[in-house]
C-alpha positions in Angstrom: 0.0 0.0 0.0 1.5 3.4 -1.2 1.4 5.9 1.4 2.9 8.9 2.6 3.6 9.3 6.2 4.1 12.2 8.6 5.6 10.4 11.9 3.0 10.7 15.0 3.2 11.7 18.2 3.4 9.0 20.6 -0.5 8.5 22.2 -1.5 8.2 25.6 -1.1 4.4 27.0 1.0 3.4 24.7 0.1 4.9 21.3 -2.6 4.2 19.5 -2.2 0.1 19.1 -3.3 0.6 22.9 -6.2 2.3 22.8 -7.0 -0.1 19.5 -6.6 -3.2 22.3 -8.7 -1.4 24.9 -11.5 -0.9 22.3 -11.1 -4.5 21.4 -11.7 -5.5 25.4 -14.7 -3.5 25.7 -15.9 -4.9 22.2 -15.6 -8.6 23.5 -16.9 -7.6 26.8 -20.4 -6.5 24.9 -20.5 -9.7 22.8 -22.4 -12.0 24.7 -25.5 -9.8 24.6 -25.8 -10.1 21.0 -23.6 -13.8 20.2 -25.0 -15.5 23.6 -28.2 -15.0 23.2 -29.3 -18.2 20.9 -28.2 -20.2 23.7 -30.8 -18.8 26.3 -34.3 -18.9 23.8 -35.0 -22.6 24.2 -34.7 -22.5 28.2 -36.9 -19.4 28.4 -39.4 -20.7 25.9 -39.4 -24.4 28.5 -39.9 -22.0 31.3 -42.7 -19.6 30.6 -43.9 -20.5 27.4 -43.8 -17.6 25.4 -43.1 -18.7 22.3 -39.9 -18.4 19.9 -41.4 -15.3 17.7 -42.4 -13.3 21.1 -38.9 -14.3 22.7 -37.1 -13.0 19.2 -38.6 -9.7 19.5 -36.3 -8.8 22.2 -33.8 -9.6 20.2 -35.2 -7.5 17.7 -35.5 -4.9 20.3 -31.8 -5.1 21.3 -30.8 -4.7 18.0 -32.7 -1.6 17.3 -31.7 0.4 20.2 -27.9 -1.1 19.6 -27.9 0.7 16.5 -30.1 3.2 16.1 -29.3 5.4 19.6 -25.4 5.1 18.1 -25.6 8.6 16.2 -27.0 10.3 19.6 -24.1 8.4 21.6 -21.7 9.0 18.7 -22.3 13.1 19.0 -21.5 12.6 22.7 -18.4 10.9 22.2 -17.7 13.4 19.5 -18.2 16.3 21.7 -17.5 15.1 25.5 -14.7 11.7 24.6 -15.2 8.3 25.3 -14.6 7.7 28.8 -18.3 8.9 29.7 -20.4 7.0 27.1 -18.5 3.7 27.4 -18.5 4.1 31.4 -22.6 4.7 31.4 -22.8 1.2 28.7 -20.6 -0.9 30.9 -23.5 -0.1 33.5 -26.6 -0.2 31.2 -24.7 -3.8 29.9 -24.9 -5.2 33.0 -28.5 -4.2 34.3 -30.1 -5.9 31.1 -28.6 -9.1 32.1 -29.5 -8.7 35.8 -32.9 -7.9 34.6 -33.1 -10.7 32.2 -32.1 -13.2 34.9 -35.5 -12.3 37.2 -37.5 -11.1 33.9 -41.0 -12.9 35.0 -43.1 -11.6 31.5 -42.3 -10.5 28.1 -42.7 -6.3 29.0 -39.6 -7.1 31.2 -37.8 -8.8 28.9 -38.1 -6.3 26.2 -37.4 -3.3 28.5 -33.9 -5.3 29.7 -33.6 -6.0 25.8 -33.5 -1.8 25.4 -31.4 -1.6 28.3 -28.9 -3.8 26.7 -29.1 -2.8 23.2 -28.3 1.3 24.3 -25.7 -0.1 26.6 -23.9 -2.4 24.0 -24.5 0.5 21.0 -22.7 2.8 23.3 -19.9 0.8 23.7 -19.4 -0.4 20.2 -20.1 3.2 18.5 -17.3 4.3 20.5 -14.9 1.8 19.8 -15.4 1.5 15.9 -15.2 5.5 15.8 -12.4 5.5 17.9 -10.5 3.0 15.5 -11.6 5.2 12.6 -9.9 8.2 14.2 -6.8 6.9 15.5 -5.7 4.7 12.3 -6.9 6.9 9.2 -4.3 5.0 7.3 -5.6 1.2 7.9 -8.8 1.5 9.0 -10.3 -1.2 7.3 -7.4 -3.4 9.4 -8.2 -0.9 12.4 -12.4 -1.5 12.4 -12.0 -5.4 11.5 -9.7 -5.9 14.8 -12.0 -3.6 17.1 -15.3 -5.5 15.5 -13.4 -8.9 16.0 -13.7 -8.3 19.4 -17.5 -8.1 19.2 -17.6 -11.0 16.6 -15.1 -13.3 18.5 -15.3 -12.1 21.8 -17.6 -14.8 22.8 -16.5 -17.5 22.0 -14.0 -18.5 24.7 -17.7 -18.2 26.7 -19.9 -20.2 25.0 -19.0 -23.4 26.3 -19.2 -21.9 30.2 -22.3 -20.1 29.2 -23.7 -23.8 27.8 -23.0 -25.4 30.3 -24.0 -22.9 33.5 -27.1 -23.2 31.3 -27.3 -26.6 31.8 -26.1 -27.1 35.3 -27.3 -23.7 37.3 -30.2 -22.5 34.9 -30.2 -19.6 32.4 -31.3 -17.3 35.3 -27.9 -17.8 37.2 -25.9 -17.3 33.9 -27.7 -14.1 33.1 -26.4 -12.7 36.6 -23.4 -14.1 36.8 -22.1 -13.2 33.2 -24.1 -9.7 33.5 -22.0 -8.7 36.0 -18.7 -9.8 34.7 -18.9 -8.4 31.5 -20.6 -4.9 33.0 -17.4 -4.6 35.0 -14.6 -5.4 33.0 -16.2 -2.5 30.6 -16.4 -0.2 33.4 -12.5 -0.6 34.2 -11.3 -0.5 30.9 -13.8 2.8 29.9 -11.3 4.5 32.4 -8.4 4.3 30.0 -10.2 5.5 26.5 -9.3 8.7 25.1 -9.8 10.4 22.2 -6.8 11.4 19.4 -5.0 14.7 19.4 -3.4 16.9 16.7 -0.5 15.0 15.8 -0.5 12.0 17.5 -2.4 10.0 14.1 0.0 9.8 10.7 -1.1 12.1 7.9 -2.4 10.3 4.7 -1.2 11.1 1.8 -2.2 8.6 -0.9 -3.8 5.1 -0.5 -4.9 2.5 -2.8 -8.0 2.7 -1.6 -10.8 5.7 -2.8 -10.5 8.8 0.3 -11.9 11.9 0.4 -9.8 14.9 1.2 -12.3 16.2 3.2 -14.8 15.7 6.3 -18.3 15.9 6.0 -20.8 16.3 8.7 -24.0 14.2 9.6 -26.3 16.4 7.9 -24.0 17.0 4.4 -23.8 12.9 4.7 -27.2 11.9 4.4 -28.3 14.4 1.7 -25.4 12.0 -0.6 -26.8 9.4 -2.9 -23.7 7.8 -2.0 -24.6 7.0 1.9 -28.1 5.5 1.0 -26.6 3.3 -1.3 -24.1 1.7 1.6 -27.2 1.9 4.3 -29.2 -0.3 1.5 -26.0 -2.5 1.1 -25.8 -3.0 4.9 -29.6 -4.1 5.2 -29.5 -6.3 2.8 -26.2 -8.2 4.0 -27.1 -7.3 7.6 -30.5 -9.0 7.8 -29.2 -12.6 6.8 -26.6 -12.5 9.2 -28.9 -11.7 12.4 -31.3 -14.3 11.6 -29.0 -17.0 11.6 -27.1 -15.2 15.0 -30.8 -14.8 16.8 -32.1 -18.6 14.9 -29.3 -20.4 14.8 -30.0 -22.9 18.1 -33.7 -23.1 16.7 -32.2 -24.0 12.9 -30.3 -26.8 14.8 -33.0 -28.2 16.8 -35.6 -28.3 13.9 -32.6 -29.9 11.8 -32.8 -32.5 14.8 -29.1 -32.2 15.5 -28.4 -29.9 18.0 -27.1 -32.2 20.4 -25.6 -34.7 18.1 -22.0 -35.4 18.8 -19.6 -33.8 16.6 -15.7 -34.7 16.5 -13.2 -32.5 14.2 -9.6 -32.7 14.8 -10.1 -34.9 18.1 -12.7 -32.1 19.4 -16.0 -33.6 19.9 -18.9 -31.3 21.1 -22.7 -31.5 20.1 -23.1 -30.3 17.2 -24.7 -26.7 17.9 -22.1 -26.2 20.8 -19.6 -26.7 18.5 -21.0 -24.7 15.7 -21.4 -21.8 18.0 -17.5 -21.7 19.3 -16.6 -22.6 15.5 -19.1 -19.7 14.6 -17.5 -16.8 16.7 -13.8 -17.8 16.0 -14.2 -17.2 12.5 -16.5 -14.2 12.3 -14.4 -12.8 14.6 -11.2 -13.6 12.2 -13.2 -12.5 8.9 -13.3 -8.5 10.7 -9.7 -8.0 10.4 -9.0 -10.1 7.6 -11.0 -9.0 4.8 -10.5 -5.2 6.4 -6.6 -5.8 5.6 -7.7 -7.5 2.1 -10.0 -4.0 1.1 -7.1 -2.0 2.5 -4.9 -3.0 -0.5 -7.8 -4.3 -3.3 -10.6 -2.0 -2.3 -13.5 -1.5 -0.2 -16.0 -2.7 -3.4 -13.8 -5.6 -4.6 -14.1 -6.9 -1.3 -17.6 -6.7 -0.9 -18.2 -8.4 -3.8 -16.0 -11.3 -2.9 -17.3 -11.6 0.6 -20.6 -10.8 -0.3 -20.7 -13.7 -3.1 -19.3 -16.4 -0.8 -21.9 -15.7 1.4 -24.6 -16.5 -1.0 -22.8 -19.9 -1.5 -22.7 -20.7 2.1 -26.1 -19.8 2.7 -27.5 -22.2 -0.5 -25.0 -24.9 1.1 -26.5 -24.9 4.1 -30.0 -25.1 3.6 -29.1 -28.0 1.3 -26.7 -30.1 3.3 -27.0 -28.6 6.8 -29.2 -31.5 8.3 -26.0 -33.2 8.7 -24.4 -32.2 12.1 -20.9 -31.9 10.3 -22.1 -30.2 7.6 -23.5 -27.9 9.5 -20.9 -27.1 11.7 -18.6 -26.6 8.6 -21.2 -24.6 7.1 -22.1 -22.2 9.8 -18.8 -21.3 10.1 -18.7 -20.4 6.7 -21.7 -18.5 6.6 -20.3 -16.2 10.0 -16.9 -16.1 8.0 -18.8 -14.7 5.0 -21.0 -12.1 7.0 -19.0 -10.6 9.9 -16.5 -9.1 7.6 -19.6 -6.2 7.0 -18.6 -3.9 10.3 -15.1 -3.5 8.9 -15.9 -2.7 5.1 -18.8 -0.9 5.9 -17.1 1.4 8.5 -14.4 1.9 7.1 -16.0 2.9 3.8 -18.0 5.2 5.4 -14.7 7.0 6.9 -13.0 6.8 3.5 -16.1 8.7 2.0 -16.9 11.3 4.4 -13.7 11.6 6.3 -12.3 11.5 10.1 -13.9 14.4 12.3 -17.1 12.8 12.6 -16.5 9.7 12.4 -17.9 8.3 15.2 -21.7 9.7 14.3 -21.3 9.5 10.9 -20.7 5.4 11.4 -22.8 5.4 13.8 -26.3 6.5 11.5 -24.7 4.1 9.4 -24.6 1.3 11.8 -28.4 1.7 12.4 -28.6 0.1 9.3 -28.3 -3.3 11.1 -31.4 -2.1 13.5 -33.2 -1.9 10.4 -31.8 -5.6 9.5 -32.7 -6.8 12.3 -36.9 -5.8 11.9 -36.8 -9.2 9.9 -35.7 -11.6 12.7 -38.7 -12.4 14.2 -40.4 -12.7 10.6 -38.1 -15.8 9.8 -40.0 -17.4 12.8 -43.3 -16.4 11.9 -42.6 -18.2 7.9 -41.0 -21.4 9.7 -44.2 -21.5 11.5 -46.1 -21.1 8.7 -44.1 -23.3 6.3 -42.5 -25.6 8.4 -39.3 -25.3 7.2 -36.5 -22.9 6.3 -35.9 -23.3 2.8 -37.7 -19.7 2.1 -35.4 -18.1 4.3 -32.2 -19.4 3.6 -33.5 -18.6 -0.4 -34.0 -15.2 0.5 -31.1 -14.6 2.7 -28.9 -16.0 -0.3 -30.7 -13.9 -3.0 -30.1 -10.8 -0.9 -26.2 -11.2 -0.5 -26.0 -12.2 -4.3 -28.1 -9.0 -5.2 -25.6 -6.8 -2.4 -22.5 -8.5 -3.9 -23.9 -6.8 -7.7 -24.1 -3.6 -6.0 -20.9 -3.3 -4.7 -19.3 -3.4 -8.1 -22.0 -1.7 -10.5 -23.5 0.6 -8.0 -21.3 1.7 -5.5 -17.7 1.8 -6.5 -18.6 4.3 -9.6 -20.9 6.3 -7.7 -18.0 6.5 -4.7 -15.6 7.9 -7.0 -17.7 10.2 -8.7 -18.6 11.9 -5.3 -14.8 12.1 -4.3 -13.2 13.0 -7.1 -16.7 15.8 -7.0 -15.2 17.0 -3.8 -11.9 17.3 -4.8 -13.0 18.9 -7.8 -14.6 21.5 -5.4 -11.8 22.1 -3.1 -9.4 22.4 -5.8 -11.1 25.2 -7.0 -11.1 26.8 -3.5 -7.7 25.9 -2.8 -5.6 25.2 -5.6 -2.3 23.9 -3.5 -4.3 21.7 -0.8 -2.5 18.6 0.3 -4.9 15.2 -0.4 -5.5 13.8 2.8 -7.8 11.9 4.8 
């Protein structure tokens, strides 16, 4: 990757790698509420009854409030740092689960679920934005580390969670994981600052497509340009929640969930081991394919990803009855699907620039709130229909039709709108340095 690099000042704690690895703490910290949650539906549903759709609109619920409340948390974080807004998530984190522990009806349930998603929104908005600002020169590397934490940061819990399930009830491992995980966040929010003048390189020139200058909020959503990656984003979003949210349901209608599985000399039951399998790699996909669209391109990427997700998804529904398959193919489906909170953040910097970062992400990461509306829908048709093939044909036609965009749509209509604004500032300033 060409670049052109003005040396930094040494950052607080470190430098910036640092405050990268704090984000990443607090990331994986906030997992659970999102990653865990498959593995608590079935006991609740035993319990009181409710029903899978009901129990999947707290999901839904999380989701929303995850992502849509991230623009009003980003402004904060924009305006007072990060050490407030991550402290008061690490709180709100922690009274969802406590809630969802003693939750006796579904009004609880979904006001924990709100709880949790503004909590978990805060905390992930601030880390992403934060990755954004202090590496304008990889931040697709930069946003696929801090959102492996999120991806990935569960799965050295799942097996504990599983099994406290098993052993103490989900009640108990609500509490007990609540409080952990609220904690840890509320320690390491203590360290989080934001970057000053001259502690970030300068960027020059980079393969990939930057604009020169930053665009507020406002001057972002009046460009074609940013409705075109919120569509993207929906589309590839929406797949990807269902099978996070449905995943332990999928598994028990496939009559496998607790069939014995052995790869490498590991055996697990089949959905356990999907699950740890599961957040490895869409943990690993985050940083990988953010380091791939640093040096081919944010659209080339997409495409790719994008494309291989289609295939997983078509696999699955045809061959994931078998517990191997299965395990195999979920893993290839999360591979295929996390790598979306890397490309899409750090196009969305690359497009509109560094100073508002963190909101300007953040109204695009409500994009996945608006995924997520379709979660408890995917019930509702398996009730209907009794089986999944219409939503794994959907989620499949979706990624294919996302993966056409990405290359037909987006990438020319990108580099219209920077070279547009460079065009413009040119004419302002004729000597201006191009950077990001």
């Amino acid at each position: 990757m060409s670049q052109n690099l003005s040396t930094p000042v040494r950052g607080p704690l470190g430098g910036r790698w640092m405050q990268l690895a704090i984000g990443v703490v607090c990331m994986s910290m906030i997992a659970n509420l999102q990653y865990g949650w498959t593995l608590f539906v079935e006991p609740m549903n035993e319990k009181h009854q409710w029903g899978r759709a009901a129990i999947q609109v707290a999901f839904t619920i999380f989701v929303v409030f995850e992502t849509w409340l991230v623009p009003v948390e980003g402004w904060f974080v924009d305006k007072f740092g990060p050490r407030p807004v991550v402290f008061i998530g690490g709180i709100l984190c922690a009274l969802s689960w406590a809630l969802n522990s003693v939750a006796s009806s579904l009004a609880m349930l979904y006001v924990s679920a709100a709880l949790g998603g503004a909590g978990a929104g805060a905390v992930y908005g601030t880390a992403v934005g934060a990755a954004l600002k202090w590496f304008p020169d990889r931040r697709g590397l930069a946003a696929g580390i801090t959102a492996a934490g999120f991806g990935a940061g569960s799965a050295l819990t799942i097996v504990p969670i599983a099994a406290m399930i098993k052993a103490q009830g989900y009640e108990h491992t609500f509490l007990f994981f609540g409080l952990i995980q609220g904690a840890v966040v509320l320690v390491a929010s203590l360290f989080l600052m934001s970057p000053k003048p001259g502690q970030v390189p300068v960027v020059a020139s980079t393969s990939t497509t930057q604009s020169r200058r930053s665009y507020g909020p406002g001057e972002m959503l009046k460009a074609p340009v940013f409705w075109v990656m919120y569509l993207m984003f929906v589309l590839v979003a929406a797949g990807g929640l269902m099978a996070t949210a449905q995943l332990g349901s999928i598994a028990k209608d496939f009559k496998i969930a607790d069939v014995p599985v052995s790869i490498m000399g590991l055996t697990l039951p089949a959905l356990t081991f999907a699950l740890s399998i599961d957040r490895v790699l869409n943990g690993v996909t985050r940083p990988f394919f953010g380091w791939v669209s640093d040096n081919i391109g944010r659209e080339n990427t997409m495409f790719i990803a994008f494309s291989l997700e289609a295939v997983g998804v078509l696999a699955l529904a045809h061959f994931g009855a078998d517990p191997l398959a299965f395990v195999i193919l979920t893993g290839l489906v999360f591979f295929a699907w996390g790598e979306i909170y890397s490309l899409f953040p750090a196009t969305c910097g690359d497009t509109f620039g560094s100073r508002f970062a963190t909101t300007n992400a953040g109204l695009l990461y409500t994009a996945k709130g608006t995924a997520s509306l379709v979660v408890p829908l995917a019930s509702v048709a398996v009730a209907k229909l009794g089986n999944w093939d219409l939503v794994f044909m959907l989620t499949a036609g979706v990624n294919a039709i996302a993966a056409l965009m990405a290359l037909f749509v987006l990438k020319p209509l990108r580099a219209r709108f920077v070279l547009g604004a460079v065009a413009k500032e040119d004419v302002k300033v004729p000597s201006a340095k191009v950077v990001s």
